[in-house]
C-alpha atoms as a printed R data frame, in Angstrom:
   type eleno elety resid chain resno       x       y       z
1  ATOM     1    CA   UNK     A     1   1.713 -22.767  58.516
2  ATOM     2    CA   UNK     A     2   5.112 -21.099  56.820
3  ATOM     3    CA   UNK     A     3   5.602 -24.461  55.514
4  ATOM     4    CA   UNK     A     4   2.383 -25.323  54.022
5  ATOM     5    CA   UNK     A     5   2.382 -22.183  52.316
6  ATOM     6    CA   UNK     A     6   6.302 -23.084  51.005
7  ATOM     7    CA   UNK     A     7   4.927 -26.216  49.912
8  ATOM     8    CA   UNK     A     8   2.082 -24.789  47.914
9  ATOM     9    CA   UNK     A     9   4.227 -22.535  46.668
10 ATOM    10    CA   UNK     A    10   7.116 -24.928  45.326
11 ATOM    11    CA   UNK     A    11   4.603 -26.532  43.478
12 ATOM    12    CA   UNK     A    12   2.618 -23.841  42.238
13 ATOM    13    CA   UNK     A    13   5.417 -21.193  40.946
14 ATOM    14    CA   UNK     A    14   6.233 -22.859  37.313
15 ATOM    15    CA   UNK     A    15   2.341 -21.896  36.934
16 ATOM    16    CA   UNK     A    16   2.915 -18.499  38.026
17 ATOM    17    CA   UNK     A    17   5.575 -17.883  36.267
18 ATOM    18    CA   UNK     A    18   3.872 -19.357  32.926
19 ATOM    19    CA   UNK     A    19   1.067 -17.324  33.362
20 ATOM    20    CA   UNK     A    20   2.831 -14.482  33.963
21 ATOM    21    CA   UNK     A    21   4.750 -15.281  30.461
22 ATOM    22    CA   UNK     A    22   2.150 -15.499  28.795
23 ATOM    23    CA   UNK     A    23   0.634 -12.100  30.091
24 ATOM    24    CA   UNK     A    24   3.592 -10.726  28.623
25 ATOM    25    CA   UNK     A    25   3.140 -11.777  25.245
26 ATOM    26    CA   UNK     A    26  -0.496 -10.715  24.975
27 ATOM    27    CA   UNK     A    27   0.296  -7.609  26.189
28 ATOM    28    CA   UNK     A    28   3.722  -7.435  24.114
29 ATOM    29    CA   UNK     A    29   1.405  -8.595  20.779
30 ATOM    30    CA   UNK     A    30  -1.844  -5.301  21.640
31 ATOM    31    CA   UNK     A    31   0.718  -3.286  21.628
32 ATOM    32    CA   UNK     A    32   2.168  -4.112  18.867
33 ATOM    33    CA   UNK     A    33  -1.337  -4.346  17.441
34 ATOM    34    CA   UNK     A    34  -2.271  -0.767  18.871
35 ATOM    35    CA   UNK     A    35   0.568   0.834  17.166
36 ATOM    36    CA   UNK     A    36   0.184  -0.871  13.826
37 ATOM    37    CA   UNK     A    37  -3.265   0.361  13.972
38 ATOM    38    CA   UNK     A    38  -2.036   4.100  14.437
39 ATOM    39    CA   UNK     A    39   0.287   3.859  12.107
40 ATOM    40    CA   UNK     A    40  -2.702   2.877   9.233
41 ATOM    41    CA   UNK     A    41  -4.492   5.567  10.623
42 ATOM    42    CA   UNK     A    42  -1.639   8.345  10.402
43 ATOM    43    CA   UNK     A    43  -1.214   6.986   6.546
44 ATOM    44    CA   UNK     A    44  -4.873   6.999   5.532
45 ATOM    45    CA   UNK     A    45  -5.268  10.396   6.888
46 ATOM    46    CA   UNK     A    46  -2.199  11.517   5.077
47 ATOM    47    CA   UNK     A    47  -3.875   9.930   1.798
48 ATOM    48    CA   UNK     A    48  -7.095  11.715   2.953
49 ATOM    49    CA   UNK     A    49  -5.363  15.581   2.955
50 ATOM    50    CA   UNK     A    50  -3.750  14.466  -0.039
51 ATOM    51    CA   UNK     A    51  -7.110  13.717  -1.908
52 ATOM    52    CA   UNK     A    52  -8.651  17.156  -0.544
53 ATOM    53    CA   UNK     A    53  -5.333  18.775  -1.720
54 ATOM    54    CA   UNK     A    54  -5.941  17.776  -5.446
55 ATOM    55    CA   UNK     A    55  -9.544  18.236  -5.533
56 ATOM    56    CA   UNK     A    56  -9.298  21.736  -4.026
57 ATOM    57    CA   UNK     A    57  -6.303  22.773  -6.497
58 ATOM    58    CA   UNK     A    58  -8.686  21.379  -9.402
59 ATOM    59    CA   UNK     A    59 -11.769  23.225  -8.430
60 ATOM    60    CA   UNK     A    60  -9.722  26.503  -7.990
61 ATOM    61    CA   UNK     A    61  -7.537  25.969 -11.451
62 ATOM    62    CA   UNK     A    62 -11.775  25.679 -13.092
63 ATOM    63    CA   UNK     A    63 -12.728  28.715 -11.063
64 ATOM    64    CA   UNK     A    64  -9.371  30.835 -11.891
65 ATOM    65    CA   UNK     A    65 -10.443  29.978 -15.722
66 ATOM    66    CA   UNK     A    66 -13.782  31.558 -15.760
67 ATOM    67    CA   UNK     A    67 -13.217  35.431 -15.913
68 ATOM    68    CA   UNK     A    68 -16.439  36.278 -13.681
69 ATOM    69    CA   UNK     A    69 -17.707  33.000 -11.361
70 ATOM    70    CA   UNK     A    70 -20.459  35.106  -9.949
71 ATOM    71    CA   UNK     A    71 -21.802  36.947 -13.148
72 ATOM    72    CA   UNK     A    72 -22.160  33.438 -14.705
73 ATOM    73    CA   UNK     A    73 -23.965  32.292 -11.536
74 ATOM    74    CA   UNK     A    74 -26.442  35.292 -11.877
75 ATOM    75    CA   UNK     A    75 -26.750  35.232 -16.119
76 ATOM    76    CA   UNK     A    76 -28.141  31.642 -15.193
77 ATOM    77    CA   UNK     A    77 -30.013  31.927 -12.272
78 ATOM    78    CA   UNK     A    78 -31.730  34.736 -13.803
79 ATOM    79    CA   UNK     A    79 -32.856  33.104 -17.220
């Protein structure tokens, strides 16, 4: 019995060990997928604050301009 599994596995353990390669390297190339994908993430939410940043610095700078925001709002809601 020892020996029919020895010779099963003498014959079968170059497979083994080439599948077990080749796990490696699809594992080894999601990972390296995975991270590459959070790094694009991490940068286009970086762009994203960056966007916000400007637009909410331009609408302030037009609302800092206007002496009174709120009596405009009211001269021309009431007309």
């Amino acid at each position: 019995m020892i020996a029919l599994f020895a010779g099963l596995w003498s014959r079968i353990h170059v497979y083994v060990a080439i599948a077990g390669a080749a796990l490696a390297i699809l594992t080894g190339a999601y990972m390296i997928g995975k991270q590459s994908a959070r790094t694009d993430e991490i940068r286009r939410s970086a762009e994203r604050i960056a966007t916000q940043a400007r637009e909410r610095a331009h609408v302030e700078g037009d609302v800092a301009r206007e002496p009174d925001p709120a009596e405009r709002l009211r001269r021309d809601w009431s007309r």
